[in-house]
FIMARGU-677282 format. One line per field, with one value per residue (C-alpha): y negated, x negated, z; residue in one letter; residue number from 1. Coordinates in nm, 2 decimals. Each point is the difference from the previous one (the first is absolute). Example, Ala and Ser with C-alpha at 12.3 -4.5 7.8 and 13.67 -1.06 7.14 Angstrom:
// residues 2
v	c(0.45,-0.34) $
u	c(-1.23,-0.14) $
w	c(0.78,-0.07) $
r	c(A,S) $
k	c(1,2) $
END
This chain:
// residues 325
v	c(-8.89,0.20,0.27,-0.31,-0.11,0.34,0.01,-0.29,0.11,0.29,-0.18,-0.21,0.33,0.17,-0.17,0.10,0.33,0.21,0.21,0.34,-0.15,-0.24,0.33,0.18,-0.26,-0.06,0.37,-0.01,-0.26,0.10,0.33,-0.19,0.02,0.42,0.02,-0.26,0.06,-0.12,-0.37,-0.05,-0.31,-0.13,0.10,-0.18,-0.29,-0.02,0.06,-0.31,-0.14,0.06,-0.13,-0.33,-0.04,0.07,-0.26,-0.27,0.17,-0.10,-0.38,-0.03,0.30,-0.05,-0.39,-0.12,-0.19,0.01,0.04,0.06,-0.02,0.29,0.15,-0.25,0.24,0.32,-0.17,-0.10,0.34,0.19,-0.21,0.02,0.37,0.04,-0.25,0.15,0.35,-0.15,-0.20,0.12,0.35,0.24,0.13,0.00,-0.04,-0.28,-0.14,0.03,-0.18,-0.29,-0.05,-0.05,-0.22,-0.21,-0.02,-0.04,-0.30,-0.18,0.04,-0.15,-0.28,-0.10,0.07,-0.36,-0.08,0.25,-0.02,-0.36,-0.16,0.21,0.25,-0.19,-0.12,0.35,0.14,-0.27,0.01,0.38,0.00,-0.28,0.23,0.29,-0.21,-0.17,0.35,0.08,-0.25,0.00,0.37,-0.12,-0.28,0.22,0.26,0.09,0.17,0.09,0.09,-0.23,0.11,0.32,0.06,0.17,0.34,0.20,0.07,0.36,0.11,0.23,0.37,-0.07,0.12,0.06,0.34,-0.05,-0.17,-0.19,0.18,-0.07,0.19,-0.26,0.27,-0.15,-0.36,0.08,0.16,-0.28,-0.28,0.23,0.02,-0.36,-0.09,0.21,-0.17,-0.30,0.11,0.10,-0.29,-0.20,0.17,-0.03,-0.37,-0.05,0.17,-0.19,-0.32,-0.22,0.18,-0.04,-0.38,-0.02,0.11,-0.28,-0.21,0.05,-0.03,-0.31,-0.15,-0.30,0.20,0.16,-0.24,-0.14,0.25,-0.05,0.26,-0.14,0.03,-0.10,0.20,0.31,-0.09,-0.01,0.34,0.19,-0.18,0.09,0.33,0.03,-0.14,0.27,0.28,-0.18,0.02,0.34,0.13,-0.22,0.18,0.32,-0.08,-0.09,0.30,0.24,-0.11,-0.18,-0.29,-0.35,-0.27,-0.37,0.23,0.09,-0.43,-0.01,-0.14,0.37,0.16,-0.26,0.03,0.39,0.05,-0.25,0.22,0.31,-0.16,-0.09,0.35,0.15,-0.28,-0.25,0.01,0.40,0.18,0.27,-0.29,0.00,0.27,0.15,-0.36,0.06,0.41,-0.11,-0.29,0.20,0.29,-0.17,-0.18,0.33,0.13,-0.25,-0.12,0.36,-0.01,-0.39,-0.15,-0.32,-0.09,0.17,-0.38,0.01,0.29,-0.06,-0.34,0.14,0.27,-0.33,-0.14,0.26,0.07,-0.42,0.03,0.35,-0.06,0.29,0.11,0.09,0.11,0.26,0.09,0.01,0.20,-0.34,-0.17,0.02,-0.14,-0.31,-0.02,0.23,0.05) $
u	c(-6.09,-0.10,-0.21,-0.24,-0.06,-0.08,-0.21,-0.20,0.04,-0.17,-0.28,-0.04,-0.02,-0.24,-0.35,0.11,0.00,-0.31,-0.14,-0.22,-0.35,0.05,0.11,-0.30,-0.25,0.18,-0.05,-0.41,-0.06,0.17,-0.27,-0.27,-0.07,0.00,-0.21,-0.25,-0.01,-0.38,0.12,0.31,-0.18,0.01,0.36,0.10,-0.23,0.19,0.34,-0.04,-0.16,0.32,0.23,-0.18,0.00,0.40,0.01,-0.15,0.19,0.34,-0.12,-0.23,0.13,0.39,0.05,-0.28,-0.13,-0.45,-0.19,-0.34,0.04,0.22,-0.29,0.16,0.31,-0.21,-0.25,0.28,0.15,-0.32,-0.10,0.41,-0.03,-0.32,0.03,0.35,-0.16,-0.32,0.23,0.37,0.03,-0.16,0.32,-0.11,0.36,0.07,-0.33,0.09,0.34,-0.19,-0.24,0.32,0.14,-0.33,-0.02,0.36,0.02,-0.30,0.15,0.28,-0.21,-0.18,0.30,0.05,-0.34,0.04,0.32,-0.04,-0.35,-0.18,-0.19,-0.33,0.19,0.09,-0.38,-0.12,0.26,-0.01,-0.39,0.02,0.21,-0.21,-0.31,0.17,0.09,-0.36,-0.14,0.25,-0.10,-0.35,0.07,0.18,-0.26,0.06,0.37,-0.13,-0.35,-0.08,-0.29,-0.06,0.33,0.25,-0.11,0.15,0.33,0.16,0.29,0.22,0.10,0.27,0.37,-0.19,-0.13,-0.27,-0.33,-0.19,-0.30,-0.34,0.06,0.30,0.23,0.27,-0.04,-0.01,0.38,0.11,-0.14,0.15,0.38,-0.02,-0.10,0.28,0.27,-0.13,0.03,0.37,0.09,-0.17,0.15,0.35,-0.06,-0.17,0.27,0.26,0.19,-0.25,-0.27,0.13,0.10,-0.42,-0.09,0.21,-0.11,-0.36,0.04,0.24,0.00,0.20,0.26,0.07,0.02,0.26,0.23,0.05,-0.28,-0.15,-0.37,-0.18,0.20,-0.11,-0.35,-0.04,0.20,-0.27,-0.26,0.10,0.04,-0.37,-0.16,0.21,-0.13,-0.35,0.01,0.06,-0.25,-0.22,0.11,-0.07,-0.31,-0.09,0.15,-0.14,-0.36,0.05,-0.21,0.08,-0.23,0.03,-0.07,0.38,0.03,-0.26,0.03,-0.08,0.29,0.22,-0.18,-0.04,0.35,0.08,-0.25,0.21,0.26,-0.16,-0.08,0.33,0.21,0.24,0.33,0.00,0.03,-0.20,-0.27,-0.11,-0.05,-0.19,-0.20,-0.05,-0.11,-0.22,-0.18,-0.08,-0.12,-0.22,-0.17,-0.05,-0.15,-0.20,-0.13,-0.10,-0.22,-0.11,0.06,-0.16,0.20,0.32,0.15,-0.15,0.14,0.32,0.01,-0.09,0.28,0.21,-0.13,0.08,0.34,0.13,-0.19,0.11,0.31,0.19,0.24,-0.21,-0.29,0.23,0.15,-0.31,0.17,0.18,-0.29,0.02,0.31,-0.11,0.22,0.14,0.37) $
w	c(6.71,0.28,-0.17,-0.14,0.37,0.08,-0.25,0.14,0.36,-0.10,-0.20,0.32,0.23,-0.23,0.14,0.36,-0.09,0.10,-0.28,0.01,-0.02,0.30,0.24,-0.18,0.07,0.36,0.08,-0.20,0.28,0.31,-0.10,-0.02,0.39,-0.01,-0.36,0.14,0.32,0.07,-0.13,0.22,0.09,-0.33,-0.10,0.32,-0.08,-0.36,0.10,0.22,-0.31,-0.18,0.23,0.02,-0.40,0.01,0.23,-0.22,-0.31,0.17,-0.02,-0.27,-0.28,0.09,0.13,-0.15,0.30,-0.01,0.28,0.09,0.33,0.08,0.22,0.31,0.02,-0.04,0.30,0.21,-0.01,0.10,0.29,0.14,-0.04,0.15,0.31,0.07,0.03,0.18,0.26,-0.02,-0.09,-0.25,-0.17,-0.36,-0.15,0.22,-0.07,-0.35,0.02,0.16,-0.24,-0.25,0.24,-0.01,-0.34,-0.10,0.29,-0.20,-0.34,0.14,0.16,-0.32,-0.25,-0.01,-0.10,-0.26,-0.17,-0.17,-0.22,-0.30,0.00,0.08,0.31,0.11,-0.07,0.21,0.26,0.03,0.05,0.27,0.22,-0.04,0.11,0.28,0.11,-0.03,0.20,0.30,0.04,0.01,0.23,0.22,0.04,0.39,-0.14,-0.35,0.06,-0.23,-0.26,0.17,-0.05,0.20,0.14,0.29,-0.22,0.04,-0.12,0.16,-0.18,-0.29,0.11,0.32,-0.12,-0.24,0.05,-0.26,-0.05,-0.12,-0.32,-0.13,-0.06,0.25,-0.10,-0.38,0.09,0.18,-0.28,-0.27,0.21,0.05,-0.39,-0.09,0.20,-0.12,-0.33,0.01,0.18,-0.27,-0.24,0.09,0.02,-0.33,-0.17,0.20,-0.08,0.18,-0.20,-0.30,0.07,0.15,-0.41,-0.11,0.19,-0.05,-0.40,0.03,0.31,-0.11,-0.22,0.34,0.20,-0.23,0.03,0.39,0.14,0.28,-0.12,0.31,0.22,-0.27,0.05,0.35,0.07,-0.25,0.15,0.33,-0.15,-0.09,0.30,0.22,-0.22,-0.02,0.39,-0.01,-0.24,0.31,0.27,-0.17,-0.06,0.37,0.14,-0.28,0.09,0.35,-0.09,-0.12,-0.08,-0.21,-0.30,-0.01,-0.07,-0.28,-0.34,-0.11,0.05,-0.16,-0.31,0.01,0.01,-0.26,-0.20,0.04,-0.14,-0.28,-0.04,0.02,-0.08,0.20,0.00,-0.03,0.39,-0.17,-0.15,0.40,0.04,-0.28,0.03,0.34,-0.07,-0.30,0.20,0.33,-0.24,-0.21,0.28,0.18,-0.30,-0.11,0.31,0.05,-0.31,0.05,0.32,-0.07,-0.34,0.03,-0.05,-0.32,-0.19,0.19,-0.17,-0.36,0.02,0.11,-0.31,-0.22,0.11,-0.05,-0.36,-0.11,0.21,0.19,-0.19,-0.32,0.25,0.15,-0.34,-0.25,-0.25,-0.06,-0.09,-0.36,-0.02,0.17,0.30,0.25,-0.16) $
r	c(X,X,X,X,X,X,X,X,X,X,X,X,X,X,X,X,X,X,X,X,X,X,X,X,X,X,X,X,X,X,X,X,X,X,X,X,X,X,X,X,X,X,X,X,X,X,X,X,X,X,X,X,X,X,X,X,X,X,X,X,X,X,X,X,X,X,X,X,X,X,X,X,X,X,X,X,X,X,X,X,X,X,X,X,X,X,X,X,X,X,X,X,X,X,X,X,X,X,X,X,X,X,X,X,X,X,X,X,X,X,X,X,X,X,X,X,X,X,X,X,X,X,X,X,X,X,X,X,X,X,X,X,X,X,X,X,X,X,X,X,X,X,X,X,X,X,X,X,X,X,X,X,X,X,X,X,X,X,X,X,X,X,X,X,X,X,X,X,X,X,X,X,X,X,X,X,X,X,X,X,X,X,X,X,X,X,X,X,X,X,X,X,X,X,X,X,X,X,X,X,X,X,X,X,X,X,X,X,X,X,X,X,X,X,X,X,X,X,X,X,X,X,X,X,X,X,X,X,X,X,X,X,X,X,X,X,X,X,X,X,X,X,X,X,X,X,X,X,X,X,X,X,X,X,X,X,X,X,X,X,X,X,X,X,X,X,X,X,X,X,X,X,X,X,X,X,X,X,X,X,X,X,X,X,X,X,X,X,X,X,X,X,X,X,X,X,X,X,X,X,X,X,X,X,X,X,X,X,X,X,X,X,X,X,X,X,X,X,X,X,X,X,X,X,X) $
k	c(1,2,3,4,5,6,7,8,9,10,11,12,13,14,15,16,17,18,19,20,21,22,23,24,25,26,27,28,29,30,31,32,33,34,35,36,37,38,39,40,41,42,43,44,45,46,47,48,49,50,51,52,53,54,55,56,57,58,59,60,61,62,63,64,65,66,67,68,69,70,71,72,73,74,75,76,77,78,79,80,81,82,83,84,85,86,87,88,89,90,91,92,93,94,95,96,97,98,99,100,101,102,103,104,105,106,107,108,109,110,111,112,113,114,115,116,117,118,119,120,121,122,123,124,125,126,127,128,129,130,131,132,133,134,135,136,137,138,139,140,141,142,143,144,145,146,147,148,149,150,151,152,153,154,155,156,157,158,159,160,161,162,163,164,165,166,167,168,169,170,171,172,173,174,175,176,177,178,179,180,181,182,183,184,185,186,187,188,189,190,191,192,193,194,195,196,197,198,199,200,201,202,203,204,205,206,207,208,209,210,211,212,213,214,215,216,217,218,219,220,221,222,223,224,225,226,227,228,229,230,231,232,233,234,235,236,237,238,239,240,241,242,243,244,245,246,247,248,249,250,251,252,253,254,255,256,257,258,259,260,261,262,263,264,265,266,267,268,269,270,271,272,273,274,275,276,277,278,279,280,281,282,283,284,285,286,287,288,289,290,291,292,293,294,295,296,297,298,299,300,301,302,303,304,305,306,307,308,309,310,311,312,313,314,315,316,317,318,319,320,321,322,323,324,325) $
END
C-alpha cells in the first residue's frame, strides 16, 4: 500500500521540480545586463514588464479571474513608491515594499467586487477601478502633478552603495532581482496546495465549491496576490525612471499585458515571461523600423499566432501531421 502512495507523492512533487533549461534560461537572462550593456534601460524596462504580466497570470492563467483593469494596482503602486521617496524617504527597498503594500491593500479593498458575477461583470468592474484611479489622480493634481505628471522624484543609491545611473545598468539589476524573487515566490505557490486547488477551481468552479473549498476566500487571496505584485512592478517603474504620470492608469497597459499573455500563454509562470520578452522586443524592433504603424504588424503577428496557434507555430515540423502532438 504504501509504495502506490509514493508513487503518487512523487508524481505530485514532479512539476515542483526545477529542470536544466529553466536554470539555463535563468542564468541567459540574469547575462543579459553584461552582453548588452548599451540597453540596460530596456532590459530593466522588460523585466518590469515581466513582473507585471506574472501578476495578471496569477489571476487570469491560474484562478481564472479577467481583468482589464489590472493597470489600477500597477498605478497605485508607482505613485506610493514615488510619493514616499519624494516626501518620506528615498530608500528604494522601502519604497519598494510600499508600493506592495499599496497594491496588495487595494486588491484587498476590491476583492469583494471581484470574487462574485461573470466574466462581463469582472471586465467592467475591473476597468471602472482603473478609471476612477485615473481620474482622482487628475483631480488631485497639487499631490500628483496631475497631467504633467509627477517630477522631482529621486531615488536614493540601492543597499545604500550603488547609484542608479543614467546608463540603466543599476536599475536593470534591481528590476531583474526583484522579478526573480517574484518568480520563486510564485512558483512555490503555483505548485502549492492553494495553487493547485486555484487550477480546479478555475476549470470547475462549482465542482469545487462542492467539495467544501471556500472559493471566494481562494479568489480574493490570488487577487490580492496580483495586485501586490502589480504594485511592485509600479514602484519599480517609478524609481527606475523617477517619473510618474496618469500614463501608469491608462487603458494601454491593461491591454498590453493581456497581450503578452497571449503571446506566451496563461497559466504557465514562464508564458509571462517569454510574452512579456517577445512583446517589449518586437515593439522595440518594429517601432525602430516604423514608428507610425508598429500597432499594425504587432496586431497581424497577433493574428497569425490565434490562427496558426502557438503550439504548431513554435513546432512547424508538426505541421504535416495536423496538430502539435
Amino acid at each position: 500500500m504504501m509504495a502506490p502512495l509514493q508513487g503518487i507523492a512523487a508524481r505530485l512533487r514532479a512539476p515542483s521540480r526545477w529542470r536544466a533549461w529553466e536554470a539555463v534560461l535563468w542564468v541567459a537572462i540574469w547575462i543579459t545586463p553584461f552582453a548588452f550593456a548599451s540597453h540596460a534601460a530596456l532590459i530593466s524596462e522588460i523585466a518590469i514588464f515581466a513582473l507585471f504580466a506574472l501578476s495578471l497570470d496569477m489571476i487570469l492563467g491560474y484562478a481564472g479571474i479577467v481583468s482589464l483593469g489590472h493597470a489600477a494596482f500597477f498605478g497605485a503602486g508607482a505613485y506610493a513608491a514615488a510619493l514616499f521617496a519624494k516626501w518620506v524617504m528615498p530608500d528604494p527597498l522601502v519604497g519598494l515594499a510600499v508600493g506592495i503594500a499599496v497594491g496588495a491593500l487595494l486588491g484587498v479593498l476590491t476583492s469583494p467586487l471581484i470574487v462574485r458575477g461573470t466574466d462581463l461583470t469582472r471586465l467592467m468592474i475591473t476597468m471602472g477601478v482603473a478609471g476612477v484611479l485615473l481620474e482622482l489622480a487628475n483631480k488631485f493634481d497639487n499631490i500628483t502633478g496631475g497631467i504633467d505628471g509627477l517630477e522631482g522624484v529621486v531615488i536614493g543609491p540601492l543597499l545604500g552603495r550603488f547609484d542608479f545611473d543614467l546608463a540603466g545598468r543599476v536599475a536593470s539589476f534591481y528590476s531583474l532581482a526583484v522579478l526573480f524573487v517574484a518568480f520563486l515566490l510564485l512558483r512555490r505557490v503555483v505548485h502549492s496546495p492553494l495553487g493547485v486547488s486555484l487550477q480546479a477551481l478555475r476549470d470547475n468552479r462549482l465542482r469545487v465549491s462542492a467539495i467544501g473549498m471556500s472559493v471566494n476566500g481562494r479568489l480574493a487571496a490570488v487577487y490580492t496576490l496580483g495586485a501586490a505584485l502589480a504594485g511592485a512592478a509600479g514602484a519599480l517603474l517609478a524609481q527606475t525612471t523617477g517619473f510618474v504620470s496618469l500614463d501608469v492608469f491608462e487603458f494601454h497597459r491593461s491591454a498590453d499585458v493581456m497581450l503578452a499573455l497571449v503571446i506566451g500563454g496563461a497559466g504557465w509562470l514562464w508564458g509571462g515571461l517569454v510574452g512579456a520578452i517577445g512583446f517589449k522586443v518586437l515593439h522595440d524592433l518594429i517601432s525602430n523600423v516604423t514608428p507610425e504603424y508598429w500597432t499594425f504588424w504587432i496586431g497581424l503577428i497577433l493574428v497569425v499566432l490565434m490562427l496558426v496557434g502557438r503550439e504548431r507555430l513554435f513546432r512547424p515540423w508538426t505541421w504535416w501531421r495536423g496538430g502539435a502532438k
